[in-house]
C-alpha positions as CSV (number, residue, x, y, z in Angstrom):
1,X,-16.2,-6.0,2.5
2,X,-13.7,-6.9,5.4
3,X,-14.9,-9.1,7.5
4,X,-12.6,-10.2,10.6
5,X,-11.7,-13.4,9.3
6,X,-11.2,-11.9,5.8
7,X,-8.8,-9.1,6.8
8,X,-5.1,-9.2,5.7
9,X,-3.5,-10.3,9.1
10,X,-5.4,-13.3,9.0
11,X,-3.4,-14.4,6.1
12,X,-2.0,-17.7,8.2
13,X,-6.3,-18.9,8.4
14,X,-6.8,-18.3,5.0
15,X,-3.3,-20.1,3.6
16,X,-3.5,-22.9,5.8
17,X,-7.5,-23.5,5.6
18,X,-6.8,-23.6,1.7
19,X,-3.5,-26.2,2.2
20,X,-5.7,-28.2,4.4
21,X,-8.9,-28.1,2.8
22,X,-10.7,-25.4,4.0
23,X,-11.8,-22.7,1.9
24,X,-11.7,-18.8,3.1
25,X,-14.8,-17.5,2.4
26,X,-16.5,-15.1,3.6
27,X,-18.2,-16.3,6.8
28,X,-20.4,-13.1,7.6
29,X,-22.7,-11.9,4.9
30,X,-22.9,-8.6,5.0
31,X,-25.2,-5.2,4.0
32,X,-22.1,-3.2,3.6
33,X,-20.7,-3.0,0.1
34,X,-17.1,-2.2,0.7
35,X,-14.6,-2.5,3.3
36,X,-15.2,1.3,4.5
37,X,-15.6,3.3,7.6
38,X,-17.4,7.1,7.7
39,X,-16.2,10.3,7.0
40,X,-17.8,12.2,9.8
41,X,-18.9,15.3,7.6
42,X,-20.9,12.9,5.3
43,X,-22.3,10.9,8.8
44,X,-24.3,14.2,9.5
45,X,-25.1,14.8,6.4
46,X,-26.9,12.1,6.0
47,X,-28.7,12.1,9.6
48,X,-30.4,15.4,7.7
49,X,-30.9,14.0,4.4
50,X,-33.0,11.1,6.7
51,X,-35.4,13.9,8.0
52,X,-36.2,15.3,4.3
53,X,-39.8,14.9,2.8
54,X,-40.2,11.6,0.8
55,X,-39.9,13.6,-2.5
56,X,-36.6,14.4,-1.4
57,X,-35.8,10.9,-0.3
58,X,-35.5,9.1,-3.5
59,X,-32.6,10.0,-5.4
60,X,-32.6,8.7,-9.0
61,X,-29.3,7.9,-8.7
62,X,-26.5,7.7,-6.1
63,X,-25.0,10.8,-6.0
64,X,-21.9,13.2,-4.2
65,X,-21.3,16.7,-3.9
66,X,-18.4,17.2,-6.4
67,X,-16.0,17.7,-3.4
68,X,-16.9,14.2,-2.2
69,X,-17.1,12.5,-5.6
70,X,-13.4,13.5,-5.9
71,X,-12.8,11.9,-2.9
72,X,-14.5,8.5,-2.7
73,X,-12.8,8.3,-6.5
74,X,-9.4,9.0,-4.8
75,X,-10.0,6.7,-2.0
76,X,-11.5,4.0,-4.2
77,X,-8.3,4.2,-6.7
78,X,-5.9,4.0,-3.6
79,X,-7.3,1.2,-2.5
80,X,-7.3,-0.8,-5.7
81,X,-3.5,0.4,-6.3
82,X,-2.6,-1.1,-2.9
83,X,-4.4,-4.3,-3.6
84,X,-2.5,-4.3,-7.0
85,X,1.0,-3.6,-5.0
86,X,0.1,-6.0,-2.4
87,X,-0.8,-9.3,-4.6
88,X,2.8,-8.1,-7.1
89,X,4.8,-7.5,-3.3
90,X,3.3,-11.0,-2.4
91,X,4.1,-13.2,-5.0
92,X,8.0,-11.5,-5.3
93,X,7.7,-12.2,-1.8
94,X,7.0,-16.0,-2.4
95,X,9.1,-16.7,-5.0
96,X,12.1,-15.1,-3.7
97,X,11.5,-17.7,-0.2
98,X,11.3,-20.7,-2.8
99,X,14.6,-19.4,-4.8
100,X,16.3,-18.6,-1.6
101,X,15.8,-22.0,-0.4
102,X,14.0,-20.7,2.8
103,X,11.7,-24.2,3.0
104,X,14.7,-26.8,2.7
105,X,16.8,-24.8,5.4
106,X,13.5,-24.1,7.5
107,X,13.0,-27.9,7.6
108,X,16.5,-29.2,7.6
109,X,16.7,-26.8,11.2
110,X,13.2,-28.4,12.7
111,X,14.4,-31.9,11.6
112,X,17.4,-31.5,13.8
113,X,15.6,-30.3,16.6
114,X,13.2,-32.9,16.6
115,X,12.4,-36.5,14.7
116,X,8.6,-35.7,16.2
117,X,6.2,-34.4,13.6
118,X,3.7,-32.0,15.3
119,X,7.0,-30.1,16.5
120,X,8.3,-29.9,13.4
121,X,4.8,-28.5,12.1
122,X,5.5,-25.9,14.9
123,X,9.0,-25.0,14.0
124,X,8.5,-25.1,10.2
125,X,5.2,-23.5,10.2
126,X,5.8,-20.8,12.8
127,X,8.6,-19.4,11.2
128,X,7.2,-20.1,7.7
129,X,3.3,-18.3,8.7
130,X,5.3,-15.1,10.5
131,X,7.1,-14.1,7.3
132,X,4.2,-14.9,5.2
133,X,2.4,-12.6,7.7
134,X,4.9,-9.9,7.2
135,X,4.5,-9.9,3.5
136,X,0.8,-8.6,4.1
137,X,2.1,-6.8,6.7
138,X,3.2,-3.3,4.8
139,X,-0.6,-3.5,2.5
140,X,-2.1,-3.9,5.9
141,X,-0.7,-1.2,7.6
142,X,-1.3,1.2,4.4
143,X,-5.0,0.2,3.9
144,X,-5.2,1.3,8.1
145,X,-3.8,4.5,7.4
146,X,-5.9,5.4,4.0
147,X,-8.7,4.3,6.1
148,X,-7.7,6.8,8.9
149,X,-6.8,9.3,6.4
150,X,-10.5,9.4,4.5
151,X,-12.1,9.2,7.9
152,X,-13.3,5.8,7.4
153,X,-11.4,4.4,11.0
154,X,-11.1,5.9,14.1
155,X,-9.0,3.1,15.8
156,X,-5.4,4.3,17.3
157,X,-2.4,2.7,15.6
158,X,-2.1,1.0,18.6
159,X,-5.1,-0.8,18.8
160,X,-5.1,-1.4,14.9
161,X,-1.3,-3.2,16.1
162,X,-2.8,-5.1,19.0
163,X,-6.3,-6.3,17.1
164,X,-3.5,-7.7,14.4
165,X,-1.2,-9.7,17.3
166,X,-4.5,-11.0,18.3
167,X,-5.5,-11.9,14.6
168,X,-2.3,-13.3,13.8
169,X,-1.7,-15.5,16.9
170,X,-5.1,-17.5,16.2
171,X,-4.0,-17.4,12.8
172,X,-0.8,-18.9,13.3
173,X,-1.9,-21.6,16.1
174,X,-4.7,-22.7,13.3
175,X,-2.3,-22.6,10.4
176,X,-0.1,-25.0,12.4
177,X,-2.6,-27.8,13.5
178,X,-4.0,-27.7,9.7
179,X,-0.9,-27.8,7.8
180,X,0.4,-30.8,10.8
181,X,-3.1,-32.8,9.6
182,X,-2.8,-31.7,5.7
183,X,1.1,-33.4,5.5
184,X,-0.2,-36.1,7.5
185,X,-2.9,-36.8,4.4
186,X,0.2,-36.5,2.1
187,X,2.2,-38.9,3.7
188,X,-0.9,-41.5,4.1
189,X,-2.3,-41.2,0.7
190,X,0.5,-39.8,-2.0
191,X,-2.2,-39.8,-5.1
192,X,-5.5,-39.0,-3.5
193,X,-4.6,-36.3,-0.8
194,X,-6.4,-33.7,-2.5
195,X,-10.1,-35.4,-2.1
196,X,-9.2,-36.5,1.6
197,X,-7.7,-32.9,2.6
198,X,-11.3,-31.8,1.0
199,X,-13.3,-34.2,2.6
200,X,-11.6,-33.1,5.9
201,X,-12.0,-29.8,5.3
202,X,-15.5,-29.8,5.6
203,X,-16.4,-30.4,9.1
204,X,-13.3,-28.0,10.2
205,X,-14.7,-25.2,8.0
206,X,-18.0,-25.5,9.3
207,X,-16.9,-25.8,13.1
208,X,-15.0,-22.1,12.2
209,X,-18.2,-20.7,10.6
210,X,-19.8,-21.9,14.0
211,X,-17.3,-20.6,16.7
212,X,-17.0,-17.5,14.4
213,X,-19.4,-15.4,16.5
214,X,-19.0,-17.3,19.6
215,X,-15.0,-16.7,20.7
216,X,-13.0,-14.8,17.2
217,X,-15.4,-11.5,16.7
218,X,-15.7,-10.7,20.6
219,X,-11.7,-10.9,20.4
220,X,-11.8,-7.2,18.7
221,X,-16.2,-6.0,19.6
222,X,-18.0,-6.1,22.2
223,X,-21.9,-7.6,21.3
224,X,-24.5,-6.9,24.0
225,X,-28.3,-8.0,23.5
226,X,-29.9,-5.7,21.0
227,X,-32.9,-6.0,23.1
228,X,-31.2,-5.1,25.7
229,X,-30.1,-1.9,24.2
230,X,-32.7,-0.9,22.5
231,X,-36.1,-2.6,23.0
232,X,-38.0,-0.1,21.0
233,X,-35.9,-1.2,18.3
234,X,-36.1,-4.8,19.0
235,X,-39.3,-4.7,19.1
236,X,-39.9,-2.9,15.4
237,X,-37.8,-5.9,14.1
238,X,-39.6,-8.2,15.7
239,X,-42.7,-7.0,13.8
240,X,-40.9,-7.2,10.9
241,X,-39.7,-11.2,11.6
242,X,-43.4,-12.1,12.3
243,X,-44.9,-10.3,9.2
244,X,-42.3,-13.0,7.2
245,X,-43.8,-15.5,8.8
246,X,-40.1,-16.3,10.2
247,X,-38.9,-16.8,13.3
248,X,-35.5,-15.1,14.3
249,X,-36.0,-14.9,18.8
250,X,-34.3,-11.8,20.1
251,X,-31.4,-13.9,22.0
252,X,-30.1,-14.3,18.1
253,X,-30.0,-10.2,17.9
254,X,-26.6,-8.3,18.8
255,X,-25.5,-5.0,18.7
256,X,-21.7,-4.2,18.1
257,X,-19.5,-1.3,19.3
258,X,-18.3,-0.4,16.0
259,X,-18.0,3.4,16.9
260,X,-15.3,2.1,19.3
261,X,-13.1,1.5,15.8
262,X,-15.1,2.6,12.9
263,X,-17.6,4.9,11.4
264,X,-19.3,2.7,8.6
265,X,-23.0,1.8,9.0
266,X,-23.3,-2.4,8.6
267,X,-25.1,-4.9,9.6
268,X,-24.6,-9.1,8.7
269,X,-25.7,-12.4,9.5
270,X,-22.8,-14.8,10.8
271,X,-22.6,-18.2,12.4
272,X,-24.1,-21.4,11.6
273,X,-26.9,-23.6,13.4
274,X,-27.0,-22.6,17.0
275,X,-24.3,-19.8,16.4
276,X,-26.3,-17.9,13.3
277,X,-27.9,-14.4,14.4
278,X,-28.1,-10.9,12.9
279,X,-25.6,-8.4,14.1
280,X,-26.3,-4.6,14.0
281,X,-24.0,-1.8,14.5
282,X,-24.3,0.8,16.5
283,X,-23.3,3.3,14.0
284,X,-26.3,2.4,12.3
285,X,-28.4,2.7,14.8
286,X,-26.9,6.2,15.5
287,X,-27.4,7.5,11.7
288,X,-30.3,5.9,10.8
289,X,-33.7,6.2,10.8
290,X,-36.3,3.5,12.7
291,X,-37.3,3.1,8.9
292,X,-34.0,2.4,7.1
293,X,-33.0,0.3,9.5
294,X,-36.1,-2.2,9.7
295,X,-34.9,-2.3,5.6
296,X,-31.3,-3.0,6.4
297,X,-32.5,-5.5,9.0
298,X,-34.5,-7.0,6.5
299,X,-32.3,-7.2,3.6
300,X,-30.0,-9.1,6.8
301,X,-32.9,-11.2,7.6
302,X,-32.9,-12.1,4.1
303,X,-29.5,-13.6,4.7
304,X,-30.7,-16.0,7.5
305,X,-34.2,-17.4,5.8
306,X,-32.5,-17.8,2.3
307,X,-29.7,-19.7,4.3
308,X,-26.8,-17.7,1.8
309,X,-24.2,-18.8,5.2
310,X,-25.2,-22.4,3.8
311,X,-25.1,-21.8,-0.2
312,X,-21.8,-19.8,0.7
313,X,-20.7,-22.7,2.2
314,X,-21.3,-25.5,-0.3
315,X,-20.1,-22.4,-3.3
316,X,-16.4,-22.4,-1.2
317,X,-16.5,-26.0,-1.1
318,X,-17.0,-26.5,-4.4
319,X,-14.6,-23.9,-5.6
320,X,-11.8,-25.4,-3.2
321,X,-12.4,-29.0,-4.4
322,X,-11.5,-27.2,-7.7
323,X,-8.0,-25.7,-5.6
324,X,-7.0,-28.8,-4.2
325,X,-7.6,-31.0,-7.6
326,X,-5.7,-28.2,-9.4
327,X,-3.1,-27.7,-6.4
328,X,-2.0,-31.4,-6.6
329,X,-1.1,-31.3,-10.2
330,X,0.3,-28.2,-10.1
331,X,2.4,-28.9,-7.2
332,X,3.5,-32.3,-8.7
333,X,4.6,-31.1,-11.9
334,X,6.5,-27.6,-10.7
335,X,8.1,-30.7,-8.1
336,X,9.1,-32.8,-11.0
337,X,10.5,-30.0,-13.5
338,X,12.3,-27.7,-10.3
339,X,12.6,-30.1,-7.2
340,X,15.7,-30.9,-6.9
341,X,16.6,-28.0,-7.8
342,X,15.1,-26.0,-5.1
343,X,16.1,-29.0,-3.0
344,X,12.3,-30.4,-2.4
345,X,12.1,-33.7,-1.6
346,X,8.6,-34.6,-2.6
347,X,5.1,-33.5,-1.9
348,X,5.2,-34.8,1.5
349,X,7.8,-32.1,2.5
350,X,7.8,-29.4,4.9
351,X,9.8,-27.8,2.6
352,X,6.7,-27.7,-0.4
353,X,4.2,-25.9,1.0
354,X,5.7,-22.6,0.1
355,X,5.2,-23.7,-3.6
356,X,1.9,-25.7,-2.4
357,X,0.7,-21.6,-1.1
358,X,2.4,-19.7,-4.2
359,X,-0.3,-21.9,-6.1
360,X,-3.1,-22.0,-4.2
361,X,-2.2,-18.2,-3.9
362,X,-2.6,-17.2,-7.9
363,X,-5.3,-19.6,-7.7
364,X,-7.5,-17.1,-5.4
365,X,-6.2,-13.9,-7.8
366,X,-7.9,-15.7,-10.4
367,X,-10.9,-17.0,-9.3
368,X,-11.6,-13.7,-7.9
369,X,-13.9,-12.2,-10.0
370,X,-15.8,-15.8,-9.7
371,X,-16.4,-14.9,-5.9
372,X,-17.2,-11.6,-6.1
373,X,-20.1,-12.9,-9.0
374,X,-21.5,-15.0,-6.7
375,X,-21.8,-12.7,-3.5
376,X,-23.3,-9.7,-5.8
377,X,-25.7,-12.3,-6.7
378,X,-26.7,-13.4,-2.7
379,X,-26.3,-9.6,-2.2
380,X,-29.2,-9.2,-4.8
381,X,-31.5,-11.5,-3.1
382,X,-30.8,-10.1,0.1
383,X,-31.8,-6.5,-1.1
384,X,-35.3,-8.2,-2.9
385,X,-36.0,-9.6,0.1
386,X,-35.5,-6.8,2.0
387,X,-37.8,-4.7,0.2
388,X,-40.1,-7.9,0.4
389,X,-40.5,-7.8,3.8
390,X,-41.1,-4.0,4.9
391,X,-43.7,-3.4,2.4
392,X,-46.5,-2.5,3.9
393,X,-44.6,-2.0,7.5
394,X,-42.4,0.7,6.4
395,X,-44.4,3.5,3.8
396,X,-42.5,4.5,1.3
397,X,-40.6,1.6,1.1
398,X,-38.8,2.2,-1.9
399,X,-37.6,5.4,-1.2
400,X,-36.7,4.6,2.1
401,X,-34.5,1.7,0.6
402,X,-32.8,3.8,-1.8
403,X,-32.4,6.3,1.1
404,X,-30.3,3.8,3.1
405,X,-28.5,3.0,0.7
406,X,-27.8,6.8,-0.4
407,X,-26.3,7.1,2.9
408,X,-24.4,4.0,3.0
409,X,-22.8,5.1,0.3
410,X,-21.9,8.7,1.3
411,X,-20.5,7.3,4.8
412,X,-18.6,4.7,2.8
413,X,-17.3,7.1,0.3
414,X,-18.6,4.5,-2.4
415,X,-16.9,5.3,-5.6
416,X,-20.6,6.6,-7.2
417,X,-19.9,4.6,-11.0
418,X,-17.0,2.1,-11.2
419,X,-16.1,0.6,-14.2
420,X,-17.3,-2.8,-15.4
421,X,-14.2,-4.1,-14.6
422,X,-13.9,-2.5,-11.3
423,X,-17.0,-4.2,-10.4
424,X,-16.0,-7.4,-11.6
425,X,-12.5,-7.4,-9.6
426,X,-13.5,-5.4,-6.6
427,X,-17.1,-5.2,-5.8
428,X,-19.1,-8.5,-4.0
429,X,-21.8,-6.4,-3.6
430,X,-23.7,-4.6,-6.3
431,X,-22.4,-0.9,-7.0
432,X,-24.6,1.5,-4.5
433,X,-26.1,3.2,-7.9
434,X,-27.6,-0.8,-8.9
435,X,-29.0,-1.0,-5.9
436,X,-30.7,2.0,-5.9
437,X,-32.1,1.9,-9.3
438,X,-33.4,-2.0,-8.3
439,X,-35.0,-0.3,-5.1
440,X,-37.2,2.7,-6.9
441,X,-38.0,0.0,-9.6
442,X,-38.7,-3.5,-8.1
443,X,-43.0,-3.0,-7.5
444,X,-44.4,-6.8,-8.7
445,X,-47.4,-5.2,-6.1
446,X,-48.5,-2.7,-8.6
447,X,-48.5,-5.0,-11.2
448,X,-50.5,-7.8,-9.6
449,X,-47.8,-10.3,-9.3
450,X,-46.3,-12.1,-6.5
451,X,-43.3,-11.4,-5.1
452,X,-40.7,-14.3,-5.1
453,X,-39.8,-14.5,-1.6
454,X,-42.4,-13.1,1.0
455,X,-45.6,-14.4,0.6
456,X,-48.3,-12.3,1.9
């Protein structure tokens, strides 16, 4: 799952929303169960598969043609080499700038230039954000081109360049205000920093989960009324939102130009309050049936009425409380044993927060498969109650489930049975085989029991 704020030019959010108290989760909950785009081959083959007789619908299990198995294994492997590469390249990379000295030189230069602190913050933490940016610069650019090279992105290397400029300049202007207010906290409160910087980082995390939609995603997608695009299809969802009993008005429904960049099938719920609404892309749209996608939409909807942007929210500030706790003794102790050493003053220095990342950093590596446990499990509910709510809307509802997510996995190239530990390290959504099996088996209707989250 790549979501925009999730993606590795973004790196300056997620470091600096950690150093100052903010968590980076993932803000959009999402149907798609990797970060993938389409192999165009596989796109019309499922588009015919979609047209088959419901016998032929419901595979018992998620299947390839042998020529495709070998390649969604191949892509899958690449990609989890690269992340391997990337975290070993990025943590040389880190302590190589703490050996070299690069924070004590970095501030020593924006102390001369100026005795004011926010300029300092600007000087230090510019330079410091661009080379931690160009650490996750050489993974980014090789997880473009495997995407490219499987057929999962059509975007230009020119566009990929400019969408990451855009990234990394919001990235960098945030990373620079937090960091500014997070060594303010330090200075102000030497022994409880940690709980304040936590404290503070709620209201900022959950202003970014609310301008999220609103003025970062229409940076790199255009969103346009999904009633206005398509009000047959607006209007089929709409009977799907009132057999819930819920109500989601059509101004919270958006369609995005994905084709203009990708060829994955997704939809997700993002935002918060007056900002939350379901997004659909148009390559869903385009290689899906009315059918699947009233089940996609629902498993989305799912999202929004069992409020997972909330419990996401209060999971990755509860983990980060964790960080921070954990950050301040580790950064006091590694200060005490190598400080002077790597010429660190104290806590309160510009010149820490390169260790203050490097921990926060293996912190995330770890707690990884922690994450990634707790999405598969929202992911879960989303699926039940997507089946929930298109029974007795959609026939067939199991099959057409399983369908969807047949095809999501055949555009996606989903690697058809990862290892357990693949799963635990990689997936934060259940394997496309799980969800399958779940969809032909979950009937509580034939067996005269209620379901857990649709009441009819």
């Amino acid at each position: 799952m790549t979501h925009f704020l999730k993606a590795r030019w973004m790196v300056p959010i997620a470091i600096a929303m950690a150093v100052c108290g903010a968590s980076a989760p993932a803000f959009a909950v999402r149907f798609d169960p990797q970060a993938a785009s389409s192999d165009p081959q596989s796109a019309s083959s499922s588009q015919n598969t979609s047209s088959a007789s419901p016998e032929q619908q419901q595979p018992r299990t998620y299947t390839l043609s042998p020529d495709k198995e070998a390649r969604a294994i191949a892509y899958a492997h690449s990609r989890h080499e690269l992340y391997f590469l990337d975290f070993l390249f990025t943590t040389v990379g880190l302590i190589l700038l703490i050996q070299l000295g690069v924070g004590p030189r970095l501030r020593d230069w924006a102390e001369r230039i100026s005795r004011r602190r926010l300029l300092q913050a600007m000087i230090f933490d510019g330079v410091f954000f661009i080379l931690l940016g160009l650490l996750g610069l050489p993974a980014a650019a090789g997880g473009h081109w495997l995407a490219r090279y499987y057929g999962q992105s059509v975007q230009g290397w020119g566009s990929w360049f400019w969408d990451s400029i855009k990234g990394g300049v919001v990235g960098l202007i945030l990373a620079i205000v937090l960091v500014w207010l997070f060594y303010g906290l330090v200075r102000r409160s030497p022994r409880r920093w940690w709980f304040y910087a936590w404290l503070g980082s709620l209201p900022i995390l959950i202003f970014l989960i609310f301008v999220e939609p609103l003025v970062l995603e229409p940076l790199f997608f255009r969103f346009t009324p999904l009633a206005a695009a398509d009000s047959q299809l607006a209007d089929a969802l709409e009977r799907v939102v009132q057999h819930a009993g819920q109500n989601i008005p059509e101004d919270r429904m958006y369609l995005m130009n994905a084709s203009s960049k990708l060829n994955a099938l997704n939809a997700y719920v993002t935002g918060i309050g007056a900002s939350e609404r379901v997004v659909v892309w148009d390559t869903t749209i385009a290689q899906m049936t009315t059918p699947e996608i009233l089940f996609v939409f629902g498993h989305e909807m799912g999202h929004y009425v069992l409020h997972h942007i909330r419990n996401g929210l209060l999971f990755g500030a509860g983990i980060l409380l964790i960080f921070l706790f954990a950050g301040f003794h580790a950064l006091h102790w590694a200060l005490r044993r190598f400080g002077p050493g790597w010429k660190i003053r104290g806590a309160d220095d510009w010149a820490s927060l390169p260790v203050l990342v490097f921990i926060l950093f293996l912190f995330n590596f770890i707690f990884t498969p922690i994450d990634n446990a707790f999405s598969r499990h929202i992911e879960h509910q989303a699926d039940q109650y997507g089946l929930e709510v298109v029974h007795g809307i959609v026939p067939n509802a199991p099959q057409v489930a399983a369908q969807s997510f047949q095809i999501l996995g055949e555009v996606d190239l989903d690697e058809p049975s990862p290892s357990t530990a693949v799963k635990l390290w990689f997936y934060d959504h259940p394997p496309i085989n799980e969800r399958i099996l779940f969809a032909q088996t979950y009937d509580p209707w034939d067996k005269g029991e209620s379901p857990e989250f649709v009441k009819q």
